[in-house]
C-alpha positions as CSV (number, residue, x, y, z in Angstrom):
1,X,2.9,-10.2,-3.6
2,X,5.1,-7.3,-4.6
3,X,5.0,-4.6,-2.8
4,X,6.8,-1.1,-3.0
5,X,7.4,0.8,0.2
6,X,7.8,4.4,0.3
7,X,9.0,6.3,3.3
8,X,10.2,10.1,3.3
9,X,13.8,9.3,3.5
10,X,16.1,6.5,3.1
11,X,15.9,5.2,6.5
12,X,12.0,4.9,6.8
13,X,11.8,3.6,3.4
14,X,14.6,0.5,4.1
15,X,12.8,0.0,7.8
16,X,9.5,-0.7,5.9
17,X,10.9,-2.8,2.9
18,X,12.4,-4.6,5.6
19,X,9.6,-4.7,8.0
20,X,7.0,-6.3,5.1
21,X,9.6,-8.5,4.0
22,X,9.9,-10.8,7.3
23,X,5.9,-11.0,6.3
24,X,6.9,-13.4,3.6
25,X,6.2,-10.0,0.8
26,X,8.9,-9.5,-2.0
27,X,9.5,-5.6,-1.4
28,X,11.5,-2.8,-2.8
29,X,11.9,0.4,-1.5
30,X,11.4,4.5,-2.5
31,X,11.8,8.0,-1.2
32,X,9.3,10.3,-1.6
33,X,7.1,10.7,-4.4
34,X,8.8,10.9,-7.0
35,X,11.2,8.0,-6.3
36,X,8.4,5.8,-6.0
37,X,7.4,6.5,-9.5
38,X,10.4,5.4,-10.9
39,X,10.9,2.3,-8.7
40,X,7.4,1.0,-9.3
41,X,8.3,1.5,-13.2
42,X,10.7,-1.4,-12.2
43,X,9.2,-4.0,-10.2
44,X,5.3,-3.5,-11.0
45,X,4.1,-3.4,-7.4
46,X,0.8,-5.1,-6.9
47,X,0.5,-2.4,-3.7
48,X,2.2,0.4,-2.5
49,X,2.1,0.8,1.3
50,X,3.3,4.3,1.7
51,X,4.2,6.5,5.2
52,X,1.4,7.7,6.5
53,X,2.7,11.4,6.5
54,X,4.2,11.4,3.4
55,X,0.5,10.8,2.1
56,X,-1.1,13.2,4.3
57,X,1.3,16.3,4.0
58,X,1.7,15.7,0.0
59,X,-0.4,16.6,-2.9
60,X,-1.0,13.1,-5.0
61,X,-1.1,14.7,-8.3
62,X,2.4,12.6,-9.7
63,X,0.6,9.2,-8.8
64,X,-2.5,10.0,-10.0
65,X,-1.0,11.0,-13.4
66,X,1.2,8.2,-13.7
67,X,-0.4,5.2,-15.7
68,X,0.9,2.3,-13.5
69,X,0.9,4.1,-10.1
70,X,-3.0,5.5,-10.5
71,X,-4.2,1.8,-10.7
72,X,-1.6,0.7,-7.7
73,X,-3.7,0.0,-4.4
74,X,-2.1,2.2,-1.4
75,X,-2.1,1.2,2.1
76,X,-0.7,3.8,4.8
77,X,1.3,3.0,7.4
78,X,2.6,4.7,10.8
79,X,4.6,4.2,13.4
80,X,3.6,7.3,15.6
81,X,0.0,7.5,14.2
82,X,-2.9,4.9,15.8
83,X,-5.5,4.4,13.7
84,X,-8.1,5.4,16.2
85,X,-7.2,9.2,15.6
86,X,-8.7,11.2,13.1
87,X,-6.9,10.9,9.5
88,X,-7.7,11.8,5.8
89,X,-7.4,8.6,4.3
90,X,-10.8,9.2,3.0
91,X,-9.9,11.7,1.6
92,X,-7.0,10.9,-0.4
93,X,-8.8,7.4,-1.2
94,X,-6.2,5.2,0.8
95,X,-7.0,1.6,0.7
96,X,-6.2,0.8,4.2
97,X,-3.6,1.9,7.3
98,X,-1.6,-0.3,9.0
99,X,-0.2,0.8,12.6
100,X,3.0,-0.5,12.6
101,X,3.9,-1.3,17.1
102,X,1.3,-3.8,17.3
103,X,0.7,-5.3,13.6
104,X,0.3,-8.8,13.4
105,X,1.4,-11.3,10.3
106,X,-1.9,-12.0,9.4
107,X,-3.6,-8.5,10.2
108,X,-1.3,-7.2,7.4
109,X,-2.1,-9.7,5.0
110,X,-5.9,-9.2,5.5
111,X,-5.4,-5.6,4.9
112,X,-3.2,-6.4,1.9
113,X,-5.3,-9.3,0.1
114,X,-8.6,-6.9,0.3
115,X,-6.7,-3.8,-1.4
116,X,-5.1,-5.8,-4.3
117,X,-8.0,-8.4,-4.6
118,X,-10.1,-5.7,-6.5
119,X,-7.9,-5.3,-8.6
120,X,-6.8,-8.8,-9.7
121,X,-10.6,-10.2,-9.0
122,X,-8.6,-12.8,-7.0
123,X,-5.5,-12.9,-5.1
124,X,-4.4,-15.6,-2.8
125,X,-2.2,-14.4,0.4
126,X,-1.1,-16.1,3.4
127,X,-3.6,-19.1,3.2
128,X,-6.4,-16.8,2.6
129,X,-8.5,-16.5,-0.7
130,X,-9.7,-13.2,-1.6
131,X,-12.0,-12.3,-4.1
132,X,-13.5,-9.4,-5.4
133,X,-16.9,-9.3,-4.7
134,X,-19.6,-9.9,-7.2
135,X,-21.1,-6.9,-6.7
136,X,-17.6,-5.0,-8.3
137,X,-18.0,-6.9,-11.4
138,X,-21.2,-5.1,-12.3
139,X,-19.6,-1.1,-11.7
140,X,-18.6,0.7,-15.0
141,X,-14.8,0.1,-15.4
């Protein structure tokens, strides 16, 4: 899986391209939002897992304009943040948040199959198989 991490500086985006990358994930990294558009024109991420308050504090316009980025699953992630307190993933139509302190191997790679397997139909991760389910295939596209 290709994945494309984007931090708001240089620092935070290396820790996370590192960080996935002991996971067994072929990563690249960004700054900000506009670096990540040009990165992802590069290596074709199959998800973007993006600092949490880069997401929240930033107006998504650039990746919803951009053709390759607008169909990229996106997957928060924080290092300060728990998931148990209150966030606007929702709102911004995040695919999942990952809390960085205790996240496990495979607790990442759940969260990562089940944002990219809509997309693909199928995508195969870590010894899991995930599939989109059949209920997907029959929304308008």
């Amino acid at each position: 899986m290709r994945v494309l991490c984007v931090g708001r500086h240089h620092f935070l985006g290396d820790h996370l391209a590192r960080f996935f990358e002991k996971f067994g994930l072929e990563t690249a990294y960004a700054v900000g939002l506009e670096g990540a558009i040009a990165v992802a024109r590069q290596v074709q991420p199959d998800v973007v897992i993006c600092d949490y308050d880069l997401l929240a504090t930033l107006p998504l316009d650039l990746w919803e304009q951009d053709a390759l980025l607008s169909r990229t699953p996106v997957v928060a992630v924080s290092m300060t943040r728990r998931p148990e307190e209150g966030h606007v993933l929702d709102v911004n139509g995040i695919g999942g948040f990952l809390y960085l302190p205790t996240l496990r191997r495979e607790d990442a790679l759940v969260v990562l199959g089940a944002a990219v397997a809509p997309r693909y139909g199928h995508y195969r991760l870590g010894g899991a198989d995930w599939r989109r389910p059949a209920a997907a295939d029959a929304l308008p596209r």
